[in-house]
Every structure is written in structure tokens, then in C-alpha cells.
C-alpha positions in Angstrom: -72.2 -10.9 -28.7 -73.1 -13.0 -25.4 -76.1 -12.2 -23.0 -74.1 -13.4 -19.9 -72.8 -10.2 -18.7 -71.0 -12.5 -16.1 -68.7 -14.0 -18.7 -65.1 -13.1 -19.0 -64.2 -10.7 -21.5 -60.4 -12.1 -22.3 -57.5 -11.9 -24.3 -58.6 -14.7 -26.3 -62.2 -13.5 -27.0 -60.9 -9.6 -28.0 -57.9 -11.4 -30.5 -60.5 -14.1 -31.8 -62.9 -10.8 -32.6 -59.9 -9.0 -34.7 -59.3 -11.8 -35.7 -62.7 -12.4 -37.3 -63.4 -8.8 -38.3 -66.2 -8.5 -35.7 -64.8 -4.9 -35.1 -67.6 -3.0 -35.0 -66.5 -0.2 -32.0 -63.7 0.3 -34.2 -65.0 3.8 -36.2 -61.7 3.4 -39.1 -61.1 7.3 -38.0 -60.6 9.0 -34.4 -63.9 9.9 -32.7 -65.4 13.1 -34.4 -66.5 14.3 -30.8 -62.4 13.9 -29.6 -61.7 16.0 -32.6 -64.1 18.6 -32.5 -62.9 18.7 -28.7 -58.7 19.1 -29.7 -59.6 21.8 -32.3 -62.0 24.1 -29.8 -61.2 26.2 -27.1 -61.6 23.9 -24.3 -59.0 21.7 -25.5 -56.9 20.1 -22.6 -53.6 21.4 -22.6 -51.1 18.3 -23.9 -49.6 16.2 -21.6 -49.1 12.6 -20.5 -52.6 10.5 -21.3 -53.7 7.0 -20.8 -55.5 5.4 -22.8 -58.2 2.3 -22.1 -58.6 -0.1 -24.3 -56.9 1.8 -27.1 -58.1 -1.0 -29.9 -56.3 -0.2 -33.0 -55.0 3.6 -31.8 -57.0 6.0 -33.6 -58.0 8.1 -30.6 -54.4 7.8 -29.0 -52.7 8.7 -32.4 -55.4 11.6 -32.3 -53.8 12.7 -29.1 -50.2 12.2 -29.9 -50.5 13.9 -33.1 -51.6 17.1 -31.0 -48.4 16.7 -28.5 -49.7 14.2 -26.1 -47.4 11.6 -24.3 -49.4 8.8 -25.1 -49.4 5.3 -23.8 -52.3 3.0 -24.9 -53.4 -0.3 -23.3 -55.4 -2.8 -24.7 -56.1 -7.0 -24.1 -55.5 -8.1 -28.2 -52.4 -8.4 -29.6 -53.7 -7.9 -33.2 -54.5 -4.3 -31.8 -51.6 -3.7 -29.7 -49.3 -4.3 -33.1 -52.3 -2.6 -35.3 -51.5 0.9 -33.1 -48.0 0.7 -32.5 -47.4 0.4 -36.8 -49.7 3.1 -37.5 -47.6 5.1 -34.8 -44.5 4.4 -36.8 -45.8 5.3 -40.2 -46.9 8.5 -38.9 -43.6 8.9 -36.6 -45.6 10.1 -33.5 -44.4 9.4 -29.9 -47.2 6.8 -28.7 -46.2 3.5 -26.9 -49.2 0.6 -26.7 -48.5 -1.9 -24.8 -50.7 -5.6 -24.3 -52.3 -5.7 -20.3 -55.0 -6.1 -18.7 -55.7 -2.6 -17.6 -57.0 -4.0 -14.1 -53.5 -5.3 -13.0 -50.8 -3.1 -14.1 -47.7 -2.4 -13.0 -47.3 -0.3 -9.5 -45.2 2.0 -12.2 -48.4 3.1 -14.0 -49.9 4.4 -10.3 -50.8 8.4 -10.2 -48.6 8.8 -13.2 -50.9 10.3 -15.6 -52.4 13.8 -16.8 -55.2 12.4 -18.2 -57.1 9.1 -18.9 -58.8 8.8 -22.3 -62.1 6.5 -21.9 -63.9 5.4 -25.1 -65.8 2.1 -25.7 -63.7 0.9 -22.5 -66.5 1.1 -20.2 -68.5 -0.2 -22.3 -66.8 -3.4 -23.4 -66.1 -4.8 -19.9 -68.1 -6.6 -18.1 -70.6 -4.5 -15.6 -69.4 -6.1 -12.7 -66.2 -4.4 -13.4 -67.4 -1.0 -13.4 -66.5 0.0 -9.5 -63.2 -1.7 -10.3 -63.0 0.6 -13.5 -63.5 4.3 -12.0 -61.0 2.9 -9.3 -58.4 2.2 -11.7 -58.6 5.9 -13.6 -58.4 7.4 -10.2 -55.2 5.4 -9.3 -54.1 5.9 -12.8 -54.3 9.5 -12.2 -51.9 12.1 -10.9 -53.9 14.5 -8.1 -55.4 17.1 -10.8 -55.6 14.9 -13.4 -59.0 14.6 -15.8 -60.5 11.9 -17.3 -61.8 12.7 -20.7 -64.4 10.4 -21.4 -67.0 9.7 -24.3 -69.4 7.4 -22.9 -72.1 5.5 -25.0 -74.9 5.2 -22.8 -77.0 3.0 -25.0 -80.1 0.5 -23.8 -79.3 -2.1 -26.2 -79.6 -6.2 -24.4 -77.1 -7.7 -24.1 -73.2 -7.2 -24.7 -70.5 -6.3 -25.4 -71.3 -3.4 -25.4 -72.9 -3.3 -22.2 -75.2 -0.5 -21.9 -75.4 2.6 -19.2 -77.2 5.4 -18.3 -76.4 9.3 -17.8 -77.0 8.6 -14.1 -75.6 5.4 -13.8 -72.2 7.4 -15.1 -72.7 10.5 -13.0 -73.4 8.7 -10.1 -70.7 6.5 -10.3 -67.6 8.8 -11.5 -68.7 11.4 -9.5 -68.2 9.2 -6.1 -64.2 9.7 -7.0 -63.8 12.8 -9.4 -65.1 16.4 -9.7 -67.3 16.6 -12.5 -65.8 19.3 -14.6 -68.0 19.4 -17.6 -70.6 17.4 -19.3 -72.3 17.4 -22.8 -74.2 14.8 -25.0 -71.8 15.0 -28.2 -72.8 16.7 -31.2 -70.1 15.3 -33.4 -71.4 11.9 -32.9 -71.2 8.9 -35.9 -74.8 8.4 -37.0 -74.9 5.3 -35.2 -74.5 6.5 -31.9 -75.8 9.7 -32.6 -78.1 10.9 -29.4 -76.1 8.4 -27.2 -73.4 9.7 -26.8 -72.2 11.7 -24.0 -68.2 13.7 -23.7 -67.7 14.2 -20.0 -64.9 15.3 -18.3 -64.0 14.5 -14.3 -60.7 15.9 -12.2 -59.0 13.7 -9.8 -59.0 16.2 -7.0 -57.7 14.6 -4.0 
């Protein structure tokens, strides 16, 4: 962990932390609340998804497994090859590819149903954050939701950087629609009463 929420959070220092074990946002199993979400009612309908910082894949392979057209992003290589062999042992159509998620391609631009956001937000540095709704929004097609689990904890220090519910809704709701908005009830007893599923349309 570092105090200096001003240092940069790169390649090096997410592949030195697989490469240490010092995993610990990494739950071994796809987020119960994402899970509880695909299996209810108010699942989103499948389409193509995004997905920040996908770390080792379990949420995208979550999302794929359901009929998503996944494509995962993340900084460490020991992830990026973590995700893509767990997507071949369970023949599921998800592509991960190694980038910094703020400079992508001009490909990636409003070519996405949905972004997934979990422990994304968190792990970057907060004088990213502006920079981060601006990217899901450009990510986005017009219509397009961001399905987000946010841990808005008020632990020092970071990664992971804390939040607040209003720090969130004030900033996502500057670009997006707020469509719905829930602390999760599926949460791992770690985060349990911090953890909040939100979901916000692009709708411009």
C-alpha cells in the first residue's frame, strides 16, 4: 500500500503485486452482488461489455458465460494471461487485452453496450477520477449503462482509495442518468455495508 495518492499506479507496480501475491481485491470467484444481479429480473439484456481493470477475469467470464461479448482491459500482464487461459478452459468468447484504459485506441470509442466497473475506481489514483467517468462515457455507445459496484470505503490510504456515496453520485451523475442504485446485499463479508451496485445510462 502507499499513502501518496499522487504516485503512479503502473504496469510495473500491478505485475510486481501478482507477482507477490498481494492480490487482495481479487475475491477467487465473480462478485456475489454481479451474480445475484445476472440471475434476477433486472438483469441487463447481453450484449457487448467492457470491462475496467478486469484483474484475473472472474467478473468478465461471469458476463461472457451469460452471453456477453466481453472485452476486458487491465495494466498486468500476469492478469491479462491469468483471464485469457481461464477463458479458454471454459471455451467462452472473452478477449483481455494489456492497456492502460486511459489511452486506448480511437477503435474502442462509443463501441460499447455496457461498461463493467469493479475495484477500477478504486485502484487508480484520485486524481484520475474526472479522467475515469470521462473514459466510460467515451467508451460508451449513446444508451449504453455502466454497471458499477463501487466500494465506498473510508479506509487511509491506498490502493484502494476510498469514496463516498456522494462523492460517486455527484460525480457519475454529471455525465450519465442514474438508472438505479442499491447498497449490495450479496456483499463478501469484508466489504459487507460498503458496498454499493449502481447503474448509470449514457444518454446523450
Amino acid at each position: 500500500m502507499t499513502d501518496d495518492a499522487s504516485v503512479p499506479l503502473t504496469t510495473t507496480f500491478w505485475e510486481q503485486r501478482y507477482q507477490d501475491g498481494k492480490t487482495g481485491w481479487d475475491l477467487g470467484q465473480p462478485a456475489p452482488p454481479f451474480v445475484a444481479l445476472l440471475a434476477s429480473d433486472q438483469a441487463p439484456p447481453p450484449g457487448r461489455i467492457a470491462v475496467l481493470g478486469a484483474g484475473s477475469g472472474q467478473d468478465a467470464l461471469l458476463f461472457a458465460d451469460r452471453g456477453f461479448e466481453v472485452v476486458g482491459f487491465d495494466l498486468a500482464p500476469t492478469a491479462i494471461a491469468t483471464a485469457t487461459q481461464a477463458a479458454r478452459d471454459r471455451q467462452l468468447a472473452a478477449q483481455f487485452l494489456q492497456r492502460d484504459i486511459f489511452n486506448l485506441e480511437p477503435e474502442f470509442a462509443s463501441s460499447f453496450d455496457y461498461v463493467l466497473e469493479h475495484t477500477c475506481f478504486c485502484a487508480i489514483a484520485p486524481a484520475l477520477r474526472s479522467d475515469y467517468v470521462q473514459l466510460v462515457h467515451w467508451l460508451l455507445r449513446p444508451g449504453g449503462e455502466l454497471i458499477a459496484l463501487f466500494w465506498a470505503h473510508t479506509m487511509p490510504g491506498g490502493p484502494p482509495f476510498g469514496s463516498t456515496v456522494e462523492e460517486l453520485h455527484q460525480r457519475f451523475t454529471a455525465q450519465f442518468t442514474l438508472v438505479s442504485w442499491a447498497k449490495a446485499t450479496h456483499s463478501v463479508p469484508s466489504r459487507q455495508d460498503a458496498e454499493y451496485l449502481g447503474r448509470f445510462r449514457r444518454s446523450d
